[in-house]
C-alpha positions as CSV (number, residue, x, y, z in Angstrom):
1,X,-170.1,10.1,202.1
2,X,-168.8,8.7,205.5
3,X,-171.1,10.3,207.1
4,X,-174.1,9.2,205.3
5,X,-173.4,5.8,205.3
6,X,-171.7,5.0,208.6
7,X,-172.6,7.7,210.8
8,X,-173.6,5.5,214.4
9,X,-177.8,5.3,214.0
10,X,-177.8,7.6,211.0
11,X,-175.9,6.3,208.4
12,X,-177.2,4.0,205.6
13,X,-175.7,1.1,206.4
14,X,-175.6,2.3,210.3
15,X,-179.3,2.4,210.8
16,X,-182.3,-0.3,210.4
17,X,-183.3,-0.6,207.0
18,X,-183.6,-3.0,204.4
19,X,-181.0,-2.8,202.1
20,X,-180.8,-6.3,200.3
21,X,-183.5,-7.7,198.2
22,X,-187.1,-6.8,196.9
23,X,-187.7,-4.9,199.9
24,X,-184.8,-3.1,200.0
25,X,-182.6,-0.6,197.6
26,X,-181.0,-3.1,195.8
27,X,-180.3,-6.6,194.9
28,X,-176.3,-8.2,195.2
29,X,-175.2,-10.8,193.5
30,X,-175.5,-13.5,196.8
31,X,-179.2,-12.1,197.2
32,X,-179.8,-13.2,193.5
33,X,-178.5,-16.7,193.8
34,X,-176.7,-19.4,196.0
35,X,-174.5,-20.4,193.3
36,X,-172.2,-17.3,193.8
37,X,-171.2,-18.6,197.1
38,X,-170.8,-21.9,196.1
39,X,-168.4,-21.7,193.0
40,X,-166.7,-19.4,194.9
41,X,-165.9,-22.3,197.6
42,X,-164.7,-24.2,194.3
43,X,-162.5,-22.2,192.4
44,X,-160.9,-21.0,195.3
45,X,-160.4,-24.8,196.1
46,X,-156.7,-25.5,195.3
47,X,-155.9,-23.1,197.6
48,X,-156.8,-25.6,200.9
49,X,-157.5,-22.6,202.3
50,X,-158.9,-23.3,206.3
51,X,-159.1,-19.9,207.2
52,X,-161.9,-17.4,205.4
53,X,-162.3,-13.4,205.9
54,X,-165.0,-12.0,204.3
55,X,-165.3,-8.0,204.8
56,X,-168.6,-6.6,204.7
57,X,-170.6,-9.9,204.3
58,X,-173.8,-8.1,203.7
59,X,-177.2,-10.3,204.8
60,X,-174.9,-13.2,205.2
61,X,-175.6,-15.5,202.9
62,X,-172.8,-15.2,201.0
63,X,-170.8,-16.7,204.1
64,X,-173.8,-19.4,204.6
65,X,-173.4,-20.6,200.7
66,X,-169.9,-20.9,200.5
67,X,-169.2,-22.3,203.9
68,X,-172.5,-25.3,202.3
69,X,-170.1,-25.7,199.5
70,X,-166.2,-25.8,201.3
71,X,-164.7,-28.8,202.1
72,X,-161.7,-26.6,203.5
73,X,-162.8,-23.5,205.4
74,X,-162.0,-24.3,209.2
75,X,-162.7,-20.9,210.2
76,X,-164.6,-18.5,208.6
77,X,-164.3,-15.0,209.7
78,X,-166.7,-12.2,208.9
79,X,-165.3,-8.1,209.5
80,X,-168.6,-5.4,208.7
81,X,-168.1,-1.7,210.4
82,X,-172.6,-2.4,210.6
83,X,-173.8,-2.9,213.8
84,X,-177.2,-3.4,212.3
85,X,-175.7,-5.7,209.5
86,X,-173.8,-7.8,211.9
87,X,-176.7,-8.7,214.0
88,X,-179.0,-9.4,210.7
89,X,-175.9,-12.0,209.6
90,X,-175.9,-13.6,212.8
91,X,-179.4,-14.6,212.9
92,X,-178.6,-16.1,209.0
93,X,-175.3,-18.1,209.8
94,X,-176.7,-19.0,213.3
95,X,-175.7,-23.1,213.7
96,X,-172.5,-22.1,211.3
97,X,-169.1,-21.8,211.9
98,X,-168.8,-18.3,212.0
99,X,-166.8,-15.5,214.5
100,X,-167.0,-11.7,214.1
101,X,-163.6,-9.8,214.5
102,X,-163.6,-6.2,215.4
103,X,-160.6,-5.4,213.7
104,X,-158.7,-6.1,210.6
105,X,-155.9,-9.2,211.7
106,X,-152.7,-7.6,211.8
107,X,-151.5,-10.7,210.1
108,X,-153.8,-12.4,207.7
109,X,-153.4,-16.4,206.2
110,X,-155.9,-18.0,203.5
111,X,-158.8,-16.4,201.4
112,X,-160.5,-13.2,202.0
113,X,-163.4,-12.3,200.3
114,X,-165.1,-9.0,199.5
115,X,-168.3,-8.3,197.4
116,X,-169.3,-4.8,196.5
117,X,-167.3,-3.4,199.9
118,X,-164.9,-0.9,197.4
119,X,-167.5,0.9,195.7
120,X,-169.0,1.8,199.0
121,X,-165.8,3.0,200.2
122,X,-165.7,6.8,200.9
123,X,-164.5,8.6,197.7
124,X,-163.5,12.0,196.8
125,X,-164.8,14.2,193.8
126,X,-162.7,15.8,191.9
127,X,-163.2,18.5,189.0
128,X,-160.7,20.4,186.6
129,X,-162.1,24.0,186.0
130,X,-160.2,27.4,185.0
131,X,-157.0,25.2,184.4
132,X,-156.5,23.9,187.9
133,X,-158.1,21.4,190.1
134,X,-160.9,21.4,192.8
135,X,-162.3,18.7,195.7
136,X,-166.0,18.6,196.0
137,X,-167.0,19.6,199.5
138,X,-170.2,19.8,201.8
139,X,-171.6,22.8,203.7
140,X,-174.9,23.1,204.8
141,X,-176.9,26.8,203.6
142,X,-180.4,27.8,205.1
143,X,-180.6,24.2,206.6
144,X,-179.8,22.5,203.2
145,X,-177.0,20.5,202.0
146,X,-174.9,22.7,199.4
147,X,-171.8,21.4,197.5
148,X,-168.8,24.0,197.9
149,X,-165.6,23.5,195.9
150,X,-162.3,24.1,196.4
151,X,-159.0,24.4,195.4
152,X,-156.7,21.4,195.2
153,X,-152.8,22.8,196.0
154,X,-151.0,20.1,197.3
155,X,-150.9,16.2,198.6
156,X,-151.9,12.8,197.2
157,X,-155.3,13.6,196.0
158,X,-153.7,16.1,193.8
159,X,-151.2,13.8,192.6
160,X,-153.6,11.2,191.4
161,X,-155.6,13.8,189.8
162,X,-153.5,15.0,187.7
163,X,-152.6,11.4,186.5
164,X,-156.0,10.4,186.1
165,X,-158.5,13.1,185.3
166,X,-158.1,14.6,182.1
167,X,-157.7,18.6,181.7
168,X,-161.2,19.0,180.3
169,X,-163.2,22.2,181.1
170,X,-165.4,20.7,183.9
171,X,-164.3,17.6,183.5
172,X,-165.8,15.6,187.1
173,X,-164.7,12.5,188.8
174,X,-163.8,10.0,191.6
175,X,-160.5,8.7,193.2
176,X,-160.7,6.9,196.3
177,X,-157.7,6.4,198.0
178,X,-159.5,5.5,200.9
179,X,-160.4,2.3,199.0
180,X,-156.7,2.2,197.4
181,X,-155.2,1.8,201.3
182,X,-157.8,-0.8,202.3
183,X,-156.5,-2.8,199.2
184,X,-152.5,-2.0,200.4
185,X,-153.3,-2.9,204.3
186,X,-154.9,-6.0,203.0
187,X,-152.2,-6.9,201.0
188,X,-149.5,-6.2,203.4
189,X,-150.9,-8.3,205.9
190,X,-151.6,-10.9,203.9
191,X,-148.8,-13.5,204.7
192,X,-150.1,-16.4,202.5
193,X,-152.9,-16.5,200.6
194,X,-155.5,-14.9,198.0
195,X,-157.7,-11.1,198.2
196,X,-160.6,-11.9,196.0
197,X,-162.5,-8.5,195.4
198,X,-165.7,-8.3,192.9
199,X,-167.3,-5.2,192.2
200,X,-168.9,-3.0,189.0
201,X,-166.0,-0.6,187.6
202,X,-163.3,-0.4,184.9
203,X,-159.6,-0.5,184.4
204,X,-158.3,3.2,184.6
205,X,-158.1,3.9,180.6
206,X,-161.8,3.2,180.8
207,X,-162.6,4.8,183.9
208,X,-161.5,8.3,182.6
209,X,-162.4,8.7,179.0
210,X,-163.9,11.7,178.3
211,X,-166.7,10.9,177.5
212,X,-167.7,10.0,180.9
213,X,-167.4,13.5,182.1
214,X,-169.3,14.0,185.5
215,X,-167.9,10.7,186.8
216,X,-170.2,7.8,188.3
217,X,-171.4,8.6,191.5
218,X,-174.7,7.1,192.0
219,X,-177.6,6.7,194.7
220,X,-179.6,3.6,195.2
221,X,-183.3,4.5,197.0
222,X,-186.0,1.9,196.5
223,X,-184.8,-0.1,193.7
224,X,-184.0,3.4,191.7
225,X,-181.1,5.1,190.8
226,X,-180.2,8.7,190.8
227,X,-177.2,11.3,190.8
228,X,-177.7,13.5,193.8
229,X,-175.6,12.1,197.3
230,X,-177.4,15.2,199.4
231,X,-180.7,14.4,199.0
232,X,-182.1,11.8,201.6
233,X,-178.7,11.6,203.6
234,X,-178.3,8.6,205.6
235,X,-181.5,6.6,203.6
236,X,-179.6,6.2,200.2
237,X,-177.0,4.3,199.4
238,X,-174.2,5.8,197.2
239,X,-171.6,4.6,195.3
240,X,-168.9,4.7,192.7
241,X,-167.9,2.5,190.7
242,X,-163.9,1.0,191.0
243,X,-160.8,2.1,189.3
244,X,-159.1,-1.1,189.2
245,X,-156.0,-0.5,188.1
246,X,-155.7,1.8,191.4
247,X,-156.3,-1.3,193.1
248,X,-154.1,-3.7,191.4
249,X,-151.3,-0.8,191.6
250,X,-152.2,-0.8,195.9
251,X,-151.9,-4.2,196.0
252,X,-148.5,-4.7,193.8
253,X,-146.7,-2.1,195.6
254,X,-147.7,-3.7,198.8
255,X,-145.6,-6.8,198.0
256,X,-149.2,-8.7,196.5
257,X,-149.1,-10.1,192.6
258,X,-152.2,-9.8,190.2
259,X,-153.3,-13.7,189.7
260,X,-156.2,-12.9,187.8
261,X,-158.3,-9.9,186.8
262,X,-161.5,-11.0,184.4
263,X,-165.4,-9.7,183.6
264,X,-167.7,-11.5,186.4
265,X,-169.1,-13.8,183.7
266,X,-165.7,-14.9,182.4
267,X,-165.1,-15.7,186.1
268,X,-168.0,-17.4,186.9
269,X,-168.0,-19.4,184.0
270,X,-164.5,-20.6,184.4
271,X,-165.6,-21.1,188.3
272,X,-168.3,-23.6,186.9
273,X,-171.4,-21.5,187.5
274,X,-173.5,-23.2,184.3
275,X,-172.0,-27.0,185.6
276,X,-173.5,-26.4,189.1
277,X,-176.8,-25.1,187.7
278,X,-177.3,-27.6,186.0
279,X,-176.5,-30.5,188.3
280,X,-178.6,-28.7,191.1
281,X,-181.9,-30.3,192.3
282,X,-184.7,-28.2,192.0
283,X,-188.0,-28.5,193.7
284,X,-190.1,-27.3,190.5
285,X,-189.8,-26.3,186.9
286,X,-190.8,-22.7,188.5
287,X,-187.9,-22.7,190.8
288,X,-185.8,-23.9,188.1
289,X,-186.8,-21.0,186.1
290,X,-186.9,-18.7,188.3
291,X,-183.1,-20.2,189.4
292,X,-181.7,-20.1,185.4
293,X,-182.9,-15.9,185.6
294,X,-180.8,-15.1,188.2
295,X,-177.7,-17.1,186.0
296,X,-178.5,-14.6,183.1
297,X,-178.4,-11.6,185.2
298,X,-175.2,-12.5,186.6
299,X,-173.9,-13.3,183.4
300,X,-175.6,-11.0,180.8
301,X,-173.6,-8.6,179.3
302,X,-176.3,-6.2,179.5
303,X,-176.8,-7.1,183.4
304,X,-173.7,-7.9,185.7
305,X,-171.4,-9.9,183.6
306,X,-169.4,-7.5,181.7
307,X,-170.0,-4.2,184.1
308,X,-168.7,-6.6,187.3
309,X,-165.0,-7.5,187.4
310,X,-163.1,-10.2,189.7
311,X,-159.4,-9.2,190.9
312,X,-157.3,-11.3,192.4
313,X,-154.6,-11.0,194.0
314,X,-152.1,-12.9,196.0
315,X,-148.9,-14.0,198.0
316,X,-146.9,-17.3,198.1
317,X,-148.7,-20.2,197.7
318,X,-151.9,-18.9,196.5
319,X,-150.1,-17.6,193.4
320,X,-149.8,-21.3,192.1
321,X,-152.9,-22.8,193.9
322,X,-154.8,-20.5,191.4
323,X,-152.8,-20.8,188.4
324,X,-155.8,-22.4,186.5
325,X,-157.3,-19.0,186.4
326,X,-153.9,-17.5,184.1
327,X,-156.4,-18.6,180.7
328,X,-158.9,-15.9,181.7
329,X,-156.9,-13.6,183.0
330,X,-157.4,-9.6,181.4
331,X,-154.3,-8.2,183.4
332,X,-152.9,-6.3,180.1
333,X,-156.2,-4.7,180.3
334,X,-155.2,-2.5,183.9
């Protein structure tokens, strides 16, 4: 999954094509609508925050909406491992008050923000067969791209599976504690201040039912989804969705508390998203309409707004700066 996604002038996200939008694979929630970015820039308000890190800030605009809607955000710092990404975003934020770090800070004051980055981060696959375990690997037969599995004996991946992934006969699925350590370093960097991370997924005791027994690993080609990550290799994007409560566990035992875990559209609601809408100027009952589509999608519960979650989490003064998100906050739920 590295490897087709990062892999310098291979990868998916390494190489030159669209990814965002109509003409791309798929369309994010910033693509849809400005409004993400700016009721972003307005809950997050209390917080005075003057410094901004967003990781993996996509086309940009993200960065450009919210920094067109903060009255606080001094700096506004963007970290993407895309080359090709990087240099699309710069053209988009050029005029703004925007650097690109190389690096993750080793220490790490205000907001950072981070919209569909975890489900993109490299995952394992693991299966329980003949009353043990196995990882999903890759080997290459005759030229082609075969899957090989093997034996799980010892070590963390091991661990988690056996807490997580029920002892079904075939029984298939992802950890990621790839994306578990990001959310840790994060969090033990963070000196004061929130991690606001939005993605599609489901607290652990939905994650693993058994009904959902070959996991949810998924490829994005041309506005189409399918299940197959070795077919077209480096000109798909895959995913999977989160396991949130592995990330609200990363963060807590970093020294980080939950503030607030809700549905996207509980979030966005209580963010203001309908009062914005509707005090925005529009240049024409098309645009308006075409504006108020994009709300539904990102609020539907048969669209984004129950499948996407917000979590939140935080250290010293954040934790109070944000306290008027405690009436939506789903926390039981991890």
């Amino acid at each position: 999954m590295r490897a087709a996604l990062y892999a310098p002038g291979l990868g998916y996200y390494a190489a030159g094509a669209t990814k965002f939008g109509t003409s791309g694979d798929f369309v994010t929630a910033p693509e849809m609508s400005w409004l993400l970015g700016t009721v972003l820039a307005d809950v997050f308000s209390p917080m005075n925050a003057q410094s901004v890190l967003e990781l993996g800030a996509g086309s940009g605009k993200l960065a450009r909406d919210f920094l067109g809607a903060s009255r606080d955000a001094k700096q506004y710092k963007i970290l993407d491992i895309s080359a090709d990404l990087r240099e699309r975003q710069q053209v988009v934020l050029a005029g703004c008050a925007v650097t690109w770090l190389d690096a993750l800070p080793k220490k790490i004051e205000g907001l950072v923000l981070a919209n569909e980055v975890l489900d993109a981060v490299p995952c394992e696959i693991v299966r329980f067969r003949n009353e043990h375990f196995e990882q999903a690997r890759v080997c290459t037969i005759n030229g082609a791209f075969e899957w090989l599995w093997q034996p799980l004996l010892t070590g963390s991946l091991l661990d988690a599976a056996q807490h997580r992934i029920p002892p079904i006969e075939g029984y298939t699925s992802e950890i990621n504690l790839e994306a578990e350590a990001l959310v840790a370093t994060l969090a033990e960097r963070q000196m004061d201040g929130a991690l606001c991370f939005i993605d599609y997924g489901f607290p652990r005791r939905e994650y693993y039912v058994p009904d959902r027994n070959s996991g949810t690993l998924a490829c994005h080609y041309q506005h189409r989804v399918h299940f197959d990550p070795l077919r077209l290799a480096g000109l798909q994007d895959i995913t999977a969705h989160v396991d949130f409560t592995a990330m609200a566990e990363a963060a807590v035992d970093a020294g980080a508390s939950v503030i607030c875990y809700a549905t996207q559209a509980q979030f966005l609601l209580r963010a203001g998203l309908l009062h914005r809408f509707e005090n925005a100027a529009f240049s024409s009952g098309v645009e308006r309409a075409k504006a108020l589509g994009a709300v539904q999608k990102l609020l539907s519960p048969t669209e984004m707004g129950e499948l996407f979650k917000v979590i939140i989490v935080g250290k010293g003064s954040a934790i109070e700066a944000l306290g008027h998100l405690a009436d939506i906050d789903q926390s039981y739920r991890l």
